[in-house]
C-alpha positions, -999 to +999 in steps of 0.1 A: +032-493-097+006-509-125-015-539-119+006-554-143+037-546-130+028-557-093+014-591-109+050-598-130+067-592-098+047-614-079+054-637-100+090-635-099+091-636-061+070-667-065+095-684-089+123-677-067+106-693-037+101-723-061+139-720-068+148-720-036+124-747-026+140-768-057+174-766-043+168-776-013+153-802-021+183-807-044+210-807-020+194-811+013+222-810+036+222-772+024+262-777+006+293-767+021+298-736+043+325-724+031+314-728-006+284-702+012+307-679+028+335-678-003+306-672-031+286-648-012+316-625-006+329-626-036+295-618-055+290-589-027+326-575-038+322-579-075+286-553-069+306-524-045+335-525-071+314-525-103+325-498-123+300-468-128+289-464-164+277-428-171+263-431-141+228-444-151+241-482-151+267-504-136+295-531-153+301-562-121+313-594-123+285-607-098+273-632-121+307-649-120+308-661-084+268-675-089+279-695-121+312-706-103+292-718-075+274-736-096+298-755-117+308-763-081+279-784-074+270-760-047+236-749-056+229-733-020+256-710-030+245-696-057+212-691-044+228-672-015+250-651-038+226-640-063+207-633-033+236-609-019+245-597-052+206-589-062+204-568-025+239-551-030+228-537-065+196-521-053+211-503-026+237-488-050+215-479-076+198-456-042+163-468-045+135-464-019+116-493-037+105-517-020+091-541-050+127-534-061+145-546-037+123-575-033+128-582-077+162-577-084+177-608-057+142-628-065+152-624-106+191-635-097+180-664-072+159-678-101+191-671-125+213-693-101+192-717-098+187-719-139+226-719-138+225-749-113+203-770-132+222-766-166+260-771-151+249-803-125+255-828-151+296-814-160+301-815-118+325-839-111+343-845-146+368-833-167+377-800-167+367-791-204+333-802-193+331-781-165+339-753-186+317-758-215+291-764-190+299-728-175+301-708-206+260-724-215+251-717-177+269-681-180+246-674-214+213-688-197+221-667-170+221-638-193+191-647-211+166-652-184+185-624-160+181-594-191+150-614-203+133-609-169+145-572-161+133-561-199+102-573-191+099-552-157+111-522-178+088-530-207+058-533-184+071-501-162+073-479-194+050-497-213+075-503-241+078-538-254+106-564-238+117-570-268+127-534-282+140-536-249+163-565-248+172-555-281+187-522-280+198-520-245+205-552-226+221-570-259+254-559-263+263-575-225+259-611-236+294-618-254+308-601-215+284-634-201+297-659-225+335-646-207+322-649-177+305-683-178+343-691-190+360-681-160+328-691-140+339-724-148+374-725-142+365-708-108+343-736-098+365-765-108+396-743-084+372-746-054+363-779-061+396-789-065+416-767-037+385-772-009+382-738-019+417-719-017+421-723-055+397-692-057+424-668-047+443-675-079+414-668-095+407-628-078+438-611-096+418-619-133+390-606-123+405-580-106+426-570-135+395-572-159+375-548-135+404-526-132+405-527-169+372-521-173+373-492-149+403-474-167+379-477-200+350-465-187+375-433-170+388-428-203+355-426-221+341-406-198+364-378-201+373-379-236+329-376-237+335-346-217+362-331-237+341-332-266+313-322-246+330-294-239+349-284-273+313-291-290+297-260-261+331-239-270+326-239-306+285-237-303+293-207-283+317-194-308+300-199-340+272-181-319+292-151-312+309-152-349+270-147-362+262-122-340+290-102-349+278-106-385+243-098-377+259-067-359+277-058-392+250-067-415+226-043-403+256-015-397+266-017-435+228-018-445+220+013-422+257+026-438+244+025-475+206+034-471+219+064-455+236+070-488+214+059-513+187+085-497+162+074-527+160+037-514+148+041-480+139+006-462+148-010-493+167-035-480+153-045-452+115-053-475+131-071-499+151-097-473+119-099-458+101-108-495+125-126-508+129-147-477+093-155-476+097-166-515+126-187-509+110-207-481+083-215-509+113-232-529+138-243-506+128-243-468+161-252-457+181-227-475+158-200-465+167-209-431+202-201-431+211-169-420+236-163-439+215-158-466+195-137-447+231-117-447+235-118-483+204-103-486+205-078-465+240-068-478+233-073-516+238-033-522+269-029-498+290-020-527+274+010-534+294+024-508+326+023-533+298+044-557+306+080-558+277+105-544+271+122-575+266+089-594+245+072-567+222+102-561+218+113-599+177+120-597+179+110-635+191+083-658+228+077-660+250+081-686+267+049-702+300+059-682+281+064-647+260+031-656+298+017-659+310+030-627+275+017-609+279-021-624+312-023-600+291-022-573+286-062-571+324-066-573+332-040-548+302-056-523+320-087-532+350-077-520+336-059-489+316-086-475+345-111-480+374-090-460+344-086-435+349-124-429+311-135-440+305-168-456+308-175-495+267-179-494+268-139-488+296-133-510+280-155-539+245-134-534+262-098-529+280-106-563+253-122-587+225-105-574+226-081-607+222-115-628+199-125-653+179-162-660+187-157-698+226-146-691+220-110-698+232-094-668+261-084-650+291-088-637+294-125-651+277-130-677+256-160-656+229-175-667+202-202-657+212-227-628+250-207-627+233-184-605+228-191-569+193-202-560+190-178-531+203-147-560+169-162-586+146-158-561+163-124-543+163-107-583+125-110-584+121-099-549+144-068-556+129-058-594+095-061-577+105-036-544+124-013-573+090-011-595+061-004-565+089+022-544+086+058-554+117+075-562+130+110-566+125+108-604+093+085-606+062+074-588+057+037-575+038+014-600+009-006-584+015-038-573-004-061-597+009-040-625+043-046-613+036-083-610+027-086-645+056-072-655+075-097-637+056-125-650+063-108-687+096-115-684+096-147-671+124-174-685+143-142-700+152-114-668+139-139-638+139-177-635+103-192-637+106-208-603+112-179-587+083-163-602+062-191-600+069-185-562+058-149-559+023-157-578+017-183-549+019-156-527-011-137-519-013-097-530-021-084-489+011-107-476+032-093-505+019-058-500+026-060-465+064-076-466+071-044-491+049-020-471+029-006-495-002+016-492-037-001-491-050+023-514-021+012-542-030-021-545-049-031-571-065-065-573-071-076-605-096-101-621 
């Protein structure tokens, strides 16, 4: 415990020896015993019922019985029932400390006797007076009790009282306003009945804790229901990606093993272009499922026949023809596979162009997907440097300028605005090019 901390509970024990000392002073013949007996159980009862919240904090009606007590007039009694009530609460909570046990009665003795001072001058008239008189006591009550322990937390987690009061002891005081109420219609009963009007008074609060109890039961399972649903689908969504991720790479393998000419292809550019997109849109880049599209973007090529998709050669226009299906028939592919529109939208577009010159749409400028503008450059650019049956890899910078040449026509500028941020050795080493091919220019 901090210097600080062992000086404000000093303190506290200090004013509650003051408190004590006031009221007996106050009422010197020490009030009536069974006003001590009656108040002190009932304050002990309302702390062993009080209804678990969570299990970090507790809901009692404690402060009740110490504001009834003191609309009584009996002063002595509430000093012993906070006491009680203060002890009780400690042991619950299942604290070894010792300053603890010694604070928490200390702060509720110097609450009754707060409580006292403020309902003496209603004790004795009208029974509107007596309540009024119960509901300020049962508010000053709050104030000083939540005041006092947000200062102790404050100074134990060196956070300020304030913050403190403010986000977690506020919300009780409308339930103190209620009980200062019934606080007051409690002590007028045992002022009135020599104290067997309190009985009629137990089944309200007994109701109200029951009440409480069944809310706080409720809560806490429809919590864990949704605890529980929320882990269910967190697990399932996990297990629904994994199974894509497990397909993604099966269909990649599945076409590279195909296109025999394209080796690693895929697998350079989702790396690129994932790099690139992070550059424009960190969140989207994120998202695996565009990770997916990526990876998937030449699935159709499967639907391609052999002879068209191995040609070492140019096509003709009717093989060109049958090759432009291959967005539609990826398309179709990855959407029976039961990926998310993100992958179908990239599989289908990535054949695009900025200026509307491409296929299968016809899209052009902001119709195409982000992710697709910034995948197109990565693609072109792995399609130039690779070597293929038919031709030899261009060097890197060369095929850089030739992306930056058709800039705002084939590609959107952003996109290649990207790749120029990115330095020549990263780029060369996402497509896994040979040191010797790059070329750096001046």
């Amino acid at each position: 415990m901090s210097n600080a901390m062992r000086f404000f509970v000093s303190a506290v024990l200090l004013a509650a020896a003051g408190a004590v000392c006031l009221m007996a002073m106050w009422v010197p013949a020490g009030g009536s015993g069974a006003a001590l007996l009656v108040f002190a159980a009932l304050a002990v009862a309302a702390e062993v019922i009080g209804a678990d919240v969570y299990g970090s904090s507790t809901v009692s009606l404690s402060a009740v019985p110490v504001v009834a007590a003191a609309c009584a007039g009996e002063p002595g009694a509430a000093l012993l029932a906070a006491a009680a009530a203060g002890v009780v609460t400690t042991a619950r909570a299942g604290t070894r400390r010792v300053e603890q046990y010694l604070f928490n009665p200390a702060v509720l003795m110097i609450c009754a006797a707060l409580a006292s001072i403020v309902a003496r001058p209603a004790v004795g008239h009208a029974l509107p007076f007596v309540v009024v008189a119960g509901v300020i006591a049962g508010t000053g009550y709050f104030a000083l009790n939540n005041g006092l322990v947000a200062m102790a937390i404050g100074l134990d987690q060196h956070r300020s009282p304030v913050e403190v009061l403010r986000t977690e002891l506020s919300w009780l005081l409308p339930s103190f306003v209620g009980y200062g109420l019934l606080a007051g219609l409690l002590g007028e009963a045992f002022s009135l009945s020599d104290g067997w009007g309190v009985l009629a008074f137990l089944v309200p609060p007994a109701l109200l804790r029951h009440g409480q109890r069944q809310v706080v039961v409720k809560t806490e399972r429809s919590v864990q229901q949704l605890k529980t649903a929320h882990r269910e689908l967190r697990d399932a969504h996990a297990s629904v990606v994994e199974s894509h991720r497990a397909t993604a790479a099966a269909l990649a393998q599945a076409i590279e093993a195909r296109d025999s000419g394209t080796g690693g292809h895929v697998v350079r550019v989702t790396r690129l272009a994932t790099v690139m997109l992070a550059l424009v849109d960190p969140d989207l880049a994120s998202d695996e499922q565009v990770s997916f599209g990526f990876l998937l973007h030449d699935v159709g090529k499967i639907g391609v026949p052999d002879a068209i998709l191995r040609k070492p050669g140019p096509l003709t226009p009717e093989e060109r023809a049958v090759m432009d299906k291959h967005p539609a028939i990826g398309h179709r592919i990855v959407s029976q596979a039961g990926f998310s529109d993100v992958v179908g939208d990239i599989v289908l577009t990535h054949h695009e162009r900025w200026d509307g010159g491409g296929y299968p749409q016809g899209l052009r400028g902001d119709q195409i997907p982000l992710a697709t503008r910034v995948f197109a450059v990565a693609d072109s650019l792995d399609a130039m440097t690779d070597d293929r049956v038919y031709r030899a890899g261009m060097p890197l910078d060369d095929a850089i300028v030739e992306v930056v040449r058709h800039s705002g026509t084939q590609f959107d500028p952003m996109a290649v605005e990207a790749l120029c941020r990115l330095d020549r050795a990263v780029v060369a080493e996402l497509l896994d090019l040979d040191r010797q091919r790059v070329i750096t220019l001046v």
